[in-house]
N, C-alpha and C positions, 0 to 999 in steps of 0.2 A: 837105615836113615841115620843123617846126624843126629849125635844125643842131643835134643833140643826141651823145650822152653815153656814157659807159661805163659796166658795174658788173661786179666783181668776183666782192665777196662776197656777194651777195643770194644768204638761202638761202628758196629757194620749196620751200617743206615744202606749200603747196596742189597742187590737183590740178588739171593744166593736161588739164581733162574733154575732150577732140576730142569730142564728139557730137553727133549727129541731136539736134534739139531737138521734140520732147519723148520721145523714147525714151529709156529709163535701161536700163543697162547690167546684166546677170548675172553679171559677174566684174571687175577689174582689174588690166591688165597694166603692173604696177611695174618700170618702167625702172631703169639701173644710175645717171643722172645725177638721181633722186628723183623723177622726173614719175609721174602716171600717169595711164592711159588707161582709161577705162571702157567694155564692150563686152558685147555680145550671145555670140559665142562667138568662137572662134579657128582659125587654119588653119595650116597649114606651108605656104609657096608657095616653094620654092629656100630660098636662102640668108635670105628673107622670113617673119617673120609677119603673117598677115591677121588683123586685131585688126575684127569683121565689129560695126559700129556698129548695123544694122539687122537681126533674126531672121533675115529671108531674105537678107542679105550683097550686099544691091543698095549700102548706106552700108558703106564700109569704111577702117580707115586700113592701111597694110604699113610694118614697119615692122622691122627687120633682127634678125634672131630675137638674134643675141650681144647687142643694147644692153634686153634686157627678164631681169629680176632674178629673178621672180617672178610669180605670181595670187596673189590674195585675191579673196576672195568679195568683191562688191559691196554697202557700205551700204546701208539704205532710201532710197529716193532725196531730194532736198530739194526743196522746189518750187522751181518755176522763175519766172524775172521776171516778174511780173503788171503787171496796172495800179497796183496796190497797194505795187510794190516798193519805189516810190522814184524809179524814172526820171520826169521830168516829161513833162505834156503839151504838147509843141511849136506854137507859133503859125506860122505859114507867111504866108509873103508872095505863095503862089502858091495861083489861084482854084480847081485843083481839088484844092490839098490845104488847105482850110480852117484844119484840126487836123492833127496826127501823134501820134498815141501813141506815143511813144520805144520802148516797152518791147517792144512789138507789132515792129515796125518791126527791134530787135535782134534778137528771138527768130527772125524770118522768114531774118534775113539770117544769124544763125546755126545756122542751121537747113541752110539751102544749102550752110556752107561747114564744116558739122562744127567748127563753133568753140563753146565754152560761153559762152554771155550772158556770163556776168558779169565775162569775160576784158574780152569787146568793150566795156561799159560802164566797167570799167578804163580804158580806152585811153581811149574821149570821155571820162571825168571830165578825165584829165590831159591830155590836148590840148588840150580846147575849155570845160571843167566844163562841159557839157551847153550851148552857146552855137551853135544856127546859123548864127550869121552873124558868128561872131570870125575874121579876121584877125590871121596872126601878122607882123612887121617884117618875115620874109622870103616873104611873100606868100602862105603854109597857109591855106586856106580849109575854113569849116566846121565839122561836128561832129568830125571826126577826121582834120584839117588837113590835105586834101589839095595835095596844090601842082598845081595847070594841068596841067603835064604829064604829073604822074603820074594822075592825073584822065582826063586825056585816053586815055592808055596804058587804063585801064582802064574806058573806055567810059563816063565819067558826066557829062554834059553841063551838071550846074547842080550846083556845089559846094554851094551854097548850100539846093539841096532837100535836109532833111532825109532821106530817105529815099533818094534816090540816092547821095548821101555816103556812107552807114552802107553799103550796098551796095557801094559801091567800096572802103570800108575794111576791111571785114570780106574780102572779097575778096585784096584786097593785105594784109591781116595772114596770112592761111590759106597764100599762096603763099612769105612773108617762113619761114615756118614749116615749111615741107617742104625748103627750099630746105635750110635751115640744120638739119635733121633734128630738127626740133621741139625745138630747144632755144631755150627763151622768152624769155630773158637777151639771146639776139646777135638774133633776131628781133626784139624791141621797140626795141634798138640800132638797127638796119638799118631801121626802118619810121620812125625820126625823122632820123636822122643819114646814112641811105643806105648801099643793099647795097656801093657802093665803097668807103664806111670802115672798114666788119667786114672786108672782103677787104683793106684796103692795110695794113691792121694785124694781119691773122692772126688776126680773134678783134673785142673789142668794144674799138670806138676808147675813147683815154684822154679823153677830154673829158670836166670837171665835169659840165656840162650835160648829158650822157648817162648818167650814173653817176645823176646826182639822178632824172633821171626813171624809167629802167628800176628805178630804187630804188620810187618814186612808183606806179608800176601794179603791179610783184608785191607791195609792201605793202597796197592797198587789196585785190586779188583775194585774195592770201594772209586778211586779215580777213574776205571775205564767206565761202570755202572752210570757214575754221573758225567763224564764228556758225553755218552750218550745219550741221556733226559736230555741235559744241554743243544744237544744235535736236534733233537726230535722237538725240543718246545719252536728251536727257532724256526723248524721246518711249519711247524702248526700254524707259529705267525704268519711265517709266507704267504701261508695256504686259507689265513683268514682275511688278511689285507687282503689279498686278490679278489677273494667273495668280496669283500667290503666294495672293493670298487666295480665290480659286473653288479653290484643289488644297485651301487649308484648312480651306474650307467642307465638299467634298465628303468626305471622308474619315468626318469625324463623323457625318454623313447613314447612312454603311455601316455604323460601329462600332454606331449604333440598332441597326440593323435586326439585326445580329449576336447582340447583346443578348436582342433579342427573340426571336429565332428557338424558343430552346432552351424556353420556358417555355410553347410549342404541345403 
């Protein structure tokens, strides 16, 4: 990774969603540091909650029943990254991957690793803005600039394929994330600037350059979280106007017939 950065004061009011991709959640467990977690149902496990990402609790995240605030019921859900989203179609230098649909390719690999898309396309915009084949000065390859050997560590033989990079990173972001008990701020620290600068400093190393960018990906994530509340309130409105006028419609339909009744 590039040697990178601190941040302080970033408030990530978004919702850092852990989930199966494409299962959307029946409740939200809101954490005490403002995250929150979307899930199927819940369990008591010891000192643990099982926050169960899948109906039947085969996807699960645990997570220390004192650091969760609250539930709320879970929003309508908001689509998920299509072809359509935004992420580009990848050209490939390699014969059997012609093309790569980016979008495809994140949803798969966040789908495996209980991360929300729109986290992991966060991450490549500010690593790589969506570049296969960028090289950073300190030798980051890829879509989500893996360095050799941390590449290596986690099993991905061609930086450079599209599709095994996103798998390696999304991978190495999920474990950056439990490590650090899914706090997003020292995690997105520690996955540019390295787990020994969060650890040699107690927290998120003071470096400019790590402050800018952990700034850089919960702002862009933080904007796609709320285009879509945005999306989904206005859809709610739609969807209560409409009730509003069939309750208004029906009504008068009765008050007829009431009417008429009496003069049988």
């Amino acid at each position: 990774m590039r040697s990178l950065l601190s941040f302080r004061n970033v408030c990530a009011i978004a919702i850092l969603a852990i989930t199966a991709v494409p299962c959307f959640a029946a409740e939200v467990a809101v954490l005490k540091n403002g995250f929150t977690i979307q899930h199927e149902r819940h369990e008591i496990v010891g000192d643990s909650t099982r926050l169960c990402i899948s109906a039947d609790c085969t996807n699960y995240v645990d997570v220390p029943t004192a650091n969760i605030d609250h539930y709320e019921a879970a929003p309508d859900p908001p689509p998920i990254a299509s072809k359509d989203s935004g992420a580009p179609i990848l050209s490939s230098a390699f014969p059997s991957h012609p093309q790569t649909d980016l979008a495809d390719v994140v949803n798969q690999a966040s789908g495996r690793y209980r991360l929300d898309p729109d986290l992991v396309n966060s991450v490549i915009k500010a690593e790589s803005d969506f570049n296969p084949h960028a090289v950073s000065p300190k030798g980051a390859q890829g879509l989500m600039q893996l360095m050799p050997g941390t590449a290596s560590q986690l099993g991905v033989p061609n930086t450079f394929d599209p599709q095994a990079n996103v798998e390696g990173g999304t991978k190495y972001l999920r474990e950056l994330l439990e490590r650090y008990n899914f706090d997003l701020r020292k995690a997105l620290a520690a996955y540019n600037a390295g787990p020994q600068r969060v650890e040699q400093f107690g927290g998120i190393p003071p470096y400019y350059e790590t402050r800018a960018y952990v700034a850089r990906v919960v702002k862009d994530f933080n904007r796609k979280k709320l285009a879509q509340q945005k999306a989904a309130q206005k859809t709610q409105m739609r969807t209560g106007a409409n009730t509003t006028k069939t309750a208004k419609a029906s009504p008068s339909h009765t008050t007829t017939q009431a009417k008429a009744e009496p003069s049988k």
